[in-house]
C-alpha positions in Angstrom: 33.8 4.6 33.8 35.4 3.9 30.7 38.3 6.0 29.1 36.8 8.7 26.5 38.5 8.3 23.8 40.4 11.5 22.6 38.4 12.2 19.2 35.7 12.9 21.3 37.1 15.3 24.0 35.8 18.9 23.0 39.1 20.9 24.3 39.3 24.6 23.7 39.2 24.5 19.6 35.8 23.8 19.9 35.2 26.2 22.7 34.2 30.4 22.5 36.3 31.3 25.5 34.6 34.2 27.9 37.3 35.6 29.6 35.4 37.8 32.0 33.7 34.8 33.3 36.6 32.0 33.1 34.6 30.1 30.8 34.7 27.9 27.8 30.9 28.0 26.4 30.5 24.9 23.7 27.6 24.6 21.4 26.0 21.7 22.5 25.5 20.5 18.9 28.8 19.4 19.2 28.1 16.7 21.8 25.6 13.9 21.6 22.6 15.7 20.8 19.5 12.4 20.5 15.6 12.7 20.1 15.9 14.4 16.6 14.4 11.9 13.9 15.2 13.7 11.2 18.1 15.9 9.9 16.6 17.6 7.2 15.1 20.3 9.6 14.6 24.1 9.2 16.1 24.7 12.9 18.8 23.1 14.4 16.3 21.5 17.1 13.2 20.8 15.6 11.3 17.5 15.2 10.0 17.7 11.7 11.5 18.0 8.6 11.4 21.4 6.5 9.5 18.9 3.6 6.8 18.1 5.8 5.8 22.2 5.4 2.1 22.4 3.9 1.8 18.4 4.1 1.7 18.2 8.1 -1.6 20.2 9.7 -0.9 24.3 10.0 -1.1 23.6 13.9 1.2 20.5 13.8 4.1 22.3 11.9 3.4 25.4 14.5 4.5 23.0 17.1 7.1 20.9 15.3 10.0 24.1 16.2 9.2 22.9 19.9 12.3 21.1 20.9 10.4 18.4 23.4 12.2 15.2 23.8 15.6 16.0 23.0 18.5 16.2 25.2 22.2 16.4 25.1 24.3 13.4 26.4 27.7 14.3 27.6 30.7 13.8 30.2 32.6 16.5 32.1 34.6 16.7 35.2 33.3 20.3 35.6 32.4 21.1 39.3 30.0 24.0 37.7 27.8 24.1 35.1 25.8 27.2 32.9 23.8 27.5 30.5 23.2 30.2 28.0 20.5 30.0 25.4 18.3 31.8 22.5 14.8 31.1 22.1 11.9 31.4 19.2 9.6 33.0 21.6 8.6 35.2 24.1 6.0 33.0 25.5 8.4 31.8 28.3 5.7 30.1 30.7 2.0 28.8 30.3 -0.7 29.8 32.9 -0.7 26.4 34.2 2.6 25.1 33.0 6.1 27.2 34.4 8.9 28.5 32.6 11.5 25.8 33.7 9.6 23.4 31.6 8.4 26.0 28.7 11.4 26.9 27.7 14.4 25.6 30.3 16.5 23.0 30.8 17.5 20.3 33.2 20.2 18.5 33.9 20.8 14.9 35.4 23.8 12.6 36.3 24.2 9.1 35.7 24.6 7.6 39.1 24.9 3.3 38.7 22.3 1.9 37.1 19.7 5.4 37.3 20.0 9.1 37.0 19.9 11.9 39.6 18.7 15.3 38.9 21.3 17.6 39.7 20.1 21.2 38.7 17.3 23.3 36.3 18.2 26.6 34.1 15.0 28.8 33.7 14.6 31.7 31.5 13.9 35.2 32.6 14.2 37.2 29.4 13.8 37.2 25.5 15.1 36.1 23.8 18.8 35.4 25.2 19.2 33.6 28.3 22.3 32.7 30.7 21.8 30.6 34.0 24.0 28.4 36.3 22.7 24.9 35.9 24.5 24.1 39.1 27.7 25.0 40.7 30.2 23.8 43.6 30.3 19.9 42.8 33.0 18.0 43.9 35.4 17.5 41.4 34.7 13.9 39.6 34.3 12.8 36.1 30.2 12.7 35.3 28.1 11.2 32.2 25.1 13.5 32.3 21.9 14.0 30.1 20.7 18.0 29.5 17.2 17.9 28.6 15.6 20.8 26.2 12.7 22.7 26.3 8.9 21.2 25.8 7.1 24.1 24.9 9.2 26.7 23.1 11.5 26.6 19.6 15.3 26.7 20.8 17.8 28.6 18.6 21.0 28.2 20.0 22.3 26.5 23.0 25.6 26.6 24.4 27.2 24.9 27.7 29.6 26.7 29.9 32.1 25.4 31.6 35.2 26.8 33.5 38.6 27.0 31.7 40.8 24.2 31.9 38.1 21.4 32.6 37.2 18.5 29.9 33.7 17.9 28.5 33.1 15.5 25.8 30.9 13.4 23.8 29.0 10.4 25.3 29.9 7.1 24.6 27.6 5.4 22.0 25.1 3.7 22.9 25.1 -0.3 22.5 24.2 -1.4 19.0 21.0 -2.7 20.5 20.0 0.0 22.1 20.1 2.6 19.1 17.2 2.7 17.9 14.2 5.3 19.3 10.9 4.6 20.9 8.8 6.9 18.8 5.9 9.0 20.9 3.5 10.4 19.2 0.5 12.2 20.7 -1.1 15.2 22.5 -0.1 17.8 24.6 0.7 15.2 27.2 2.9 13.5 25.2 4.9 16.4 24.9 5.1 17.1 28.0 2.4 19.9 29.6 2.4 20.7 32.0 5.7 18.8 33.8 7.4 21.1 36.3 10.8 21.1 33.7 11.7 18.7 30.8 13.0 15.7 32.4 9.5 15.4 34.2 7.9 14.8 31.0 6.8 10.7 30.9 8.4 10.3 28.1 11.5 11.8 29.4 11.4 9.7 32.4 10.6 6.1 30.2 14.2 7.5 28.2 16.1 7.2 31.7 14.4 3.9 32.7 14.4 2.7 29.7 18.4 3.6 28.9 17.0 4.3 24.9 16.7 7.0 23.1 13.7 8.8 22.5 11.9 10.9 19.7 9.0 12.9 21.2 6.2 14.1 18.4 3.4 14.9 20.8 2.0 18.2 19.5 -0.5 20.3 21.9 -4.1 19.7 21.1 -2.9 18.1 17.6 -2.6 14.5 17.9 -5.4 13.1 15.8 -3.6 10.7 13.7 -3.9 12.0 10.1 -2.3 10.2 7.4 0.7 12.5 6.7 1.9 11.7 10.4 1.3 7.8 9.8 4.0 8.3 7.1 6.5 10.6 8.7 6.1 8.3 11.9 7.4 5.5 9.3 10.4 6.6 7.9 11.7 6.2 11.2 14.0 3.5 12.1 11.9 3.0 15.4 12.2 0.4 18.3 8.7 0.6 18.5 5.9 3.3 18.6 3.8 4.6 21.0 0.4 6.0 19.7 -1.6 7.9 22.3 -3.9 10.6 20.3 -7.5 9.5 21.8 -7.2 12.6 24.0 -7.6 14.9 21.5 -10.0 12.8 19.2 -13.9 12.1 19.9 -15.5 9.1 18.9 -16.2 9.4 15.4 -12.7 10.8 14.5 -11.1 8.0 15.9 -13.5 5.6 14.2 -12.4 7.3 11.2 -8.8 7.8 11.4 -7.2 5.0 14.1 -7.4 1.9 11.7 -6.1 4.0 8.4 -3.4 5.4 10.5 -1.5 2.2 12.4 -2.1 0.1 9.1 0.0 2.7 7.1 2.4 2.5 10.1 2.6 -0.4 9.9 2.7 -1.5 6.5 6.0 0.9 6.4 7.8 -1.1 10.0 5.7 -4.5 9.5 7.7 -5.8 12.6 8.2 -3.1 14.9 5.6 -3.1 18.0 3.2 -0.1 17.8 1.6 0.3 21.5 -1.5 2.1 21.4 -2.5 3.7 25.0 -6.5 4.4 25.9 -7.7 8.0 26.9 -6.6 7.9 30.6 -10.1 7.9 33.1 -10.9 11.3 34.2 -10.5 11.8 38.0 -13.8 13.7 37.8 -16.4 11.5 35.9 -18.4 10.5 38.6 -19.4 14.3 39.0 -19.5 15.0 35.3 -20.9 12.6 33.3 -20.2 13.6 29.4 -16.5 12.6 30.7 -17.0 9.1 31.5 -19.1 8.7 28.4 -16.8 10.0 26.0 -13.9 8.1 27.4 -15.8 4.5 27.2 -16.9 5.4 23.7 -13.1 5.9 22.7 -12.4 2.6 24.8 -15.2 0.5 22.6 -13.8 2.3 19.6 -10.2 1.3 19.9 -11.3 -2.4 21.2 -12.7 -2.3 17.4 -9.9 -0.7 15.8 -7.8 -3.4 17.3 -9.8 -6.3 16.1 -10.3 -5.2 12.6 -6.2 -4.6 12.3 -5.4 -8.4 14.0 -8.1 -9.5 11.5 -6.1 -7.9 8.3 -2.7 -9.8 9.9 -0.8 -7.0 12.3 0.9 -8.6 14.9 2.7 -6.0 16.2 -0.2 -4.2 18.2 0.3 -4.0 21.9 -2.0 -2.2 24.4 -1.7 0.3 27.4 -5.6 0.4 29.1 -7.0 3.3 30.9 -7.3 1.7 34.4 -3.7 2.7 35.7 -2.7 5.6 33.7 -3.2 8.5 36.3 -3.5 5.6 39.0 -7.3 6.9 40.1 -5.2 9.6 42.0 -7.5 12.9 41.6 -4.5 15.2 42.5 -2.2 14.2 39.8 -3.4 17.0 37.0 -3.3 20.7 37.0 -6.4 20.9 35.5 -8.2 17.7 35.6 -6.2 16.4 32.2 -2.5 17.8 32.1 -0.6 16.1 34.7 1.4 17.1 37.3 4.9 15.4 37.8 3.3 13.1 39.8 0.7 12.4 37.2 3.9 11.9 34.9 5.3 9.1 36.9 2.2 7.4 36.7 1.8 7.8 32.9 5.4 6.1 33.3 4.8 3.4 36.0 1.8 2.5 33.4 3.6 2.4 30.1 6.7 0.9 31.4 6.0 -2.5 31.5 3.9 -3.4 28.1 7.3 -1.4 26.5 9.5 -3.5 27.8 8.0 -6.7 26.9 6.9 -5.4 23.0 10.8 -4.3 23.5 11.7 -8.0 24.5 12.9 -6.6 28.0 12.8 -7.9 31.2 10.3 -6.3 33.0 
């Protein structure tokens, strides 16, 4: 690995030293905190900015505190590793969706080429948490990524580690592999109902990918209104992702798809936007408004797509509905929000039309 260069090592002046425990807890705003598009927030860890107050949906902004798709990229030498946390609410789990994801954290090591999970905080109380993220490593020098919660606004976040051991900021990334993939979507995008954060697809397409990524999924809210369209472009993407059909029947998607990726992309003319289908429902077959209203959005994008190459975008790439959950009926918790499993799917599916709008091999 190569040497980290001194101004980044966080030694004890940036630490709060717990002498009790014979640790050195750092706010992990000091290391390489990525995902966060814009700066002028109202919390340290949320997506939107405090401008886009009143301009946004109500339910949007609601969600924008969540702090889904960031992470923390950092080296240490540590053998243990704790967390200790405050939160913006006391709704800590979901009934189908546990509090490791909600409103924990996980942790994984670079390890060659991919990454290895190593170890999950979860929280048991509100609104101040402290967990072991994992403990008893041999002693060796690790790049790691800490993912942050999907589903609950994070107020502080601090990294323990014991006295005397270096952590530090990443390396940068290469030049060409700065900019974000921009998600934006439904509660799926964001993550529900993933076991823990790094389950999230879009988490996992981050690790595969080596990029950074900004998550603006927002439960039951991705419907592609016009304020989004113009937030999504101030962003000095890679390229977008666009997957709202979920929450959006036929007509509001006849209304809204076109006006929304043509003000996308009249703002990034040539960064690829990927739009992804509604996903098939495992269950049509036995209930038949499902397979109904997901061909209707099919036919509608299949439109939206022709009038937008007919007004000159070349930038539109496609994700269709055959492979997204893979036909495997067992992949969701509740027929829609996937499991991990139905994550890694969403991923295998997505993957490749990324890389090659991204102009990777594939």
């Amino acid at each position: 690995m190569p040497e980290i260069p001194a101004i980044d090592k966080r030694d004890a002046t940036f630490a709060v030293p717990d002498a009790v425990s014979g640790l050195n807890w750092f706010d992990i705003r000091s290391l390489s905190l990525e995902g966060q598009a814009f700066s002028d927030t109202l919390g340290p860890f949320h997506r939107l900015p405090a401008r886009a107050q009143g301009v946004v949906p109500d339910a949007v902004w609601s969600l924008s505190p969540h702090a889904a798709g960031l992470s923390v990229r950092f080296v240490t030498d540590a053998p243990s590793i704790s967390m200790r946390w405050t939160l913006g609410s006391d709704a800590l789990a979901m009934p189908h969706m546990p509090a490791t994801a909600v409103s924990g954290f996980d942790l994984y090591m670079r390890k060659g080429e991919a990454w290895k999970f190593l170890g999950v905080a979860s929280p048991r109380t509100f609104p101040q948490n402290q967990e072991i993220l994992l403990q008893s490593m041999i002693p060796a020098e690790r790049a790691c990524t800490l993912y942050l919660p999907l589903f609950n606004e994070l107020r502080e976040a601090w990294i323990g580690i014991p006295t005397g051991c270096m952590i530090a900021k990443a390396l940068p990334r290469p030049p060409g592999l700065r900019k974000p993939v921009v998600f934006y979507g439904t509660s799926i995008v964001q993550g529900g109902c993933a076991s823990r954060p790094g389950m999230a697809h879009v988490n996992i397409l981050g690790r595969r990918l080596d990029r950074p990524i900004v998550n603006l999924g927002f439960a039951g809210n991705g419907r592609a209104e016009q304020s989004l369209a113009i937030l999504l472009g101030e962003i000095n993407a890679a390229a977008y992702v666009i997957d709202t059909l979920p929450n959006m029947n036929g007509d509001l998607a006849r209304e809204r798809i076109v006006p929304f990726v043509r003000t996308l992309w009249q703002a990034r003319p040539s960064v690829p936007i990927i739009l992804v289908d509604h996903f098939i429902y495992s269950r049509e077959e036995e209930v038949g408004w499902m397979k109904d209203f997901q061909r209707d959005l099919v036919v509608v994008l299949d439109d939206a797509i022709r009038q937008l190459e007919s007004e000159g975008v070349r930038t539109l790439h496609r994700v269709g509905a055959t492979h997204l959950l893979d036909g495997d009926s067992e992949c969701t918790v509740d027929g829609t929000h996937p499991t991990d499993t139905g994550f890694v799917h969403l991923a295998d599916a997505l993957e490749p039309t990324i890389r090659r709008a991204l102009g990777m091999p594939t």
